[in-house]
C-alpha positions as CSV (number, residue, x, y, z in Angstrom):
1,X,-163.9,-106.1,-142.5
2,X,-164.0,-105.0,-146.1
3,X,-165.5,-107.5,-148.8
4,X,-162.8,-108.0,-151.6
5,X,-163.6,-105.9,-154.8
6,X,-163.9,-108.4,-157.9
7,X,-162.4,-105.8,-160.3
8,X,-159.2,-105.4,-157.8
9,X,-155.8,-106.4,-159.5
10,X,-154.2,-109.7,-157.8
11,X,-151.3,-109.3,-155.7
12,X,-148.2,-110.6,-157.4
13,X,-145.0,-111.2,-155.9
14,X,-141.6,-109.2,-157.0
15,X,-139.6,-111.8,-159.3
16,X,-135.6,-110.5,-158.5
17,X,-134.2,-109.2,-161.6
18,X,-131.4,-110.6,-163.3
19,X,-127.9,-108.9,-164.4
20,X,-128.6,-109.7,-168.1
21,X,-131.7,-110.4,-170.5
22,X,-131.9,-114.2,-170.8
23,X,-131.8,-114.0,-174.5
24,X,-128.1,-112.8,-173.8
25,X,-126.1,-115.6,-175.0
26,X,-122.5,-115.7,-173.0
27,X,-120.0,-113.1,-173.6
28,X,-116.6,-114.8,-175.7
29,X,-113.5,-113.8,-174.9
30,X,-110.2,-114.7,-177.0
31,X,-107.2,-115.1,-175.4
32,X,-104.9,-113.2,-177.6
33,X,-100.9,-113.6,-177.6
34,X,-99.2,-109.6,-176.3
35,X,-99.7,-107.2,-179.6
36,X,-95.8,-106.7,-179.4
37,X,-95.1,-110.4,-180.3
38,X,-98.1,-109.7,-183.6
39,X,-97.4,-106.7,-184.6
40,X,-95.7,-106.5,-188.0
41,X,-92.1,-105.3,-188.5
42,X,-92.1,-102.4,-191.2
43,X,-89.0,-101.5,-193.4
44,X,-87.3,-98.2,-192.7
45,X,-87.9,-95.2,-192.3
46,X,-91.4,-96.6,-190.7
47,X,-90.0,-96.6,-186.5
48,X,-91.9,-98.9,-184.0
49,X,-92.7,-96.2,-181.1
50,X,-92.8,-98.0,-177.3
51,X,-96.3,-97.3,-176.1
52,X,-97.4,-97.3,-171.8
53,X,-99.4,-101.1,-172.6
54,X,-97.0,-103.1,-175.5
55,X,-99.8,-105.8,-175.0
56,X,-102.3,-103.8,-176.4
57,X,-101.6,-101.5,-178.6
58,X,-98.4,-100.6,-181.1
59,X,-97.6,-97.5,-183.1
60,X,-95.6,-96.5,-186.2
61,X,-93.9,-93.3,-186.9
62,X,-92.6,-92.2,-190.3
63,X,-90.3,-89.0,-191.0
64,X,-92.8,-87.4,-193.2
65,X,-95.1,-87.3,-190.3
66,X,-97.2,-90.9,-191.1
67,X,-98.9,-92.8,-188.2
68,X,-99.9,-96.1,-188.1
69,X,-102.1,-97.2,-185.1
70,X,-102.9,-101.1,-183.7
71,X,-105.0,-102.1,-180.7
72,X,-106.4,-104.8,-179.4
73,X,-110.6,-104.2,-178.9
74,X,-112.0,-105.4,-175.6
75,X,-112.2,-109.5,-175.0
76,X,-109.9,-110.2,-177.5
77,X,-112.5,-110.3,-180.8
78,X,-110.9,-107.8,-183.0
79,X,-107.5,-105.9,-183.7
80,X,-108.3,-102.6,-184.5
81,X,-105.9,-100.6,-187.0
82,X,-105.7,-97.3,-188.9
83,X,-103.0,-95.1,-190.4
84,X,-103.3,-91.0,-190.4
85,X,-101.5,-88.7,-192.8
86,X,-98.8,-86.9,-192.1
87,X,-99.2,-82.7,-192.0
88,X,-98.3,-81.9,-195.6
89,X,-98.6,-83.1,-199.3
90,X,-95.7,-83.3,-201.3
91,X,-94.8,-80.2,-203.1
92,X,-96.2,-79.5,-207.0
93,X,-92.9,-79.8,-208.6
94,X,-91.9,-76.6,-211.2
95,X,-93.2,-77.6,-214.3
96,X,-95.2,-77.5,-217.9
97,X,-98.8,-77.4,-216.7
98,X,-99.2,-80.5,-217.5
99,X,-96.8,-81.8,-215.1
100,X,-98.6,-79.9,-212.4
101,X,-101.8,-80.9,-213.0
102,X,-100.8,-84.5,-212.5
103,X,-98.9,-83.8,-209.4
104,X,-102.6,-81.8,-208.5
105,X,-104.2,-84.8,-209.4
106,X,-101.6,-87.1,-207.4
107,X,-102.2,-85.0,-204.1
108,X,-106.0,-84.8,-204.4
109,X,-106.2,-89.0,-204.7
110,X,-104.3,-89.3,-201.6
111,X,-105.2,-89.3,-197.9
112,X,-105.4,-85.6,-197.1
113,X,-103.1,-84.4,-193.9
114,X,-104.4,-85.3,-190.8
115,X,-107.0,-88.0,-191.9
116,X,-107.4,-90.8,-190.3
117,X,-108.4,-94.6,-192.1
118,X,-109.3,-97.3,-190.1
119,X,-109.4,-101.5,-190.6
120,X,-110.4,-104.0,-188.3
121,X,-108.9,-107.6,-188.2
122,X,-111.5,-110.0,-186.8
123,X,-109.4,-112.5,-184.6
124,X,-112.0,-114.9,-184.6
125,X,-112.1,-115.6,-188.1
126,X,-108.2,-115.5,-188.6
127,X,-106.0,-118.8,-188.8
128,X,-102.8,-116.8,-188.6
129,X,-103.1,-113.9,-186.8
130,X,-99.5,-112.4,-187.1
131,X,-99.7,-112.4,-191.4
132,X,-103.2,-111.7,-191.7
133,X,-102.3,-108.3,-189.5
134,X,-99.1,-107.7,-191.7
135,X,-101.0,-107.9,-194.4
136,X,-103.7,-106.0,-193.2
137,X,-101.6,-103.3,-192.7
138,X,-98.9,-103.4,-195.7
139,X,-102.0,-103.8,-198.1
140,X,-104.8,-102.3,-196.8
141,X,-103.4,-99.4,-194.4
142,X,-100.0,-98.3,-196.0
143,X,-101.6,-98.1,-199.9
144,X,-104.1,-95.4,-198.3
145,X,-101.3,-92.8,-198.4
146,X,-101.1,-92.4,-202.1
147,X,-104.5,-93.8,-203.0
148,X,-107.7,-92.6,-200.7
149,X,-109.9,-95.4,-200.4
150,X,-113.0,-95.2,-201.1
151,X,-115.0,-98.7,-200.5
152,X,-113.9,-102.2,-199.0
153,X,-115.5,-104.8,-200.7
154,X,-117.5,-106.8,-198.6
155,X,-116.1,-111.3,-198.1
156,X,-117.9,-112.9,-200.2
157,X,-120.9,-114.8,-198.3
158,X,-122.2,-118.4,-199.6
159,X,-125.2,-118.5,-201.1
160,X,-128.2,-120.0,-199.2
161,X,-130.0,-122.9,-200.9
162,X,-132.9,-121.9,-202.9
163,X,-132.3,-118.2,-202.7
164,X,-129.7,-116.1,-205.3
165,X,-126.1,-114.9,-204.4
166,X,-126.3,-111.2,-204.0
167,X,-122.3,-109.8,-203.1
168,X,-122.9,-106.3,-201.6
169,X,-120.0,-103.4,-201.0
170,X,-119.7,-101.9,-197.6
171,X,-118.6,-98.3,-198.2
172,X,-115.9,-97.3,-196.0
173,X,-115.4,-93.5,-194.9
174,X,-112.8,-91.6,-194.7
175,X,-112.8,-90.0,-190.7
């Protein structure tokens, strides 16, 4: 029989592995009432489309080519929206150069055809879910036609004791 080497490692026995890290709190899920019954009713010529999962998601058609997008993000924690231009900008009307510059101008601040902007609604955080998403999307989403947005400003946070209020701007992107 072999004398046991003092520099050999100890044996250790396996420990089974667990599904998730223990600093993993528990996953929260919101129950959330069917999109169809949230989603906002727009005035004409804006069209509610039926979609495969009316629980989920909802879409918007307009004539000039407009969509508006919502759906609801896994476990319930956000409402995910955005709005994509239609395929063309409106003509540059006949005109003193003046007039056609504007209408230039007009077309370049706008959400070019085919982009995409998008807004998320944080469910958690909202006391009325079925205004806060009409506005969201009446105020937010539908002004983004004629006027490209270019920054969100962030909510205000509270200031901590003892230590300045700093407000900081998220920039949002156009996709």
């Amino acid at each position: 029989m072999t004398e046991p080497d003092p520099f050999d490692r100890p044996g250790t026995t396996p420990t089974p592995r667990r599904r998730r890290p223990a600093f993993a709190g528990p996953r929260d899920e919101i129950d959330l009432p069917p999109l169809d019954q949230l989603a906002p009713t727009l005035d004409p010529p804006w069209s509610k489309e039926d979609t495969d999962t009316p629980d989920r998601t909802a879409a918007y058609q307009h004539p000039d080519g407009h969509r508006i997008g919502l759906r609801v993000q896994s476990r319930g924690l956000a409402i995910q929206t955005w709005i994509t231009a239609g395929p063309e900008l409106p003509p540059i009307p006949d005109g003193t150069d003046i007039e056609q510059a504007e209408a230039q101008a007009a077309n370049d601040a706008r959400l070019q055809p085919g982009r995409t902007w998008h807004a998320v609604l944080t469910t958690r955080t909202s006391k009325a879910l079925a205004a806060d998403l009409a506005a969201l999307v009446r105020e937010r989403l539908l002004p983004a036609l004629t006027n490209k947005p270019r920054g969100m400003p962030a909510p205000a946070q509270p200031a901590r004791i003892g230590q300045p209020d700093t407000a900081s701007q998220k920039e949002g992107t156009q996709k």
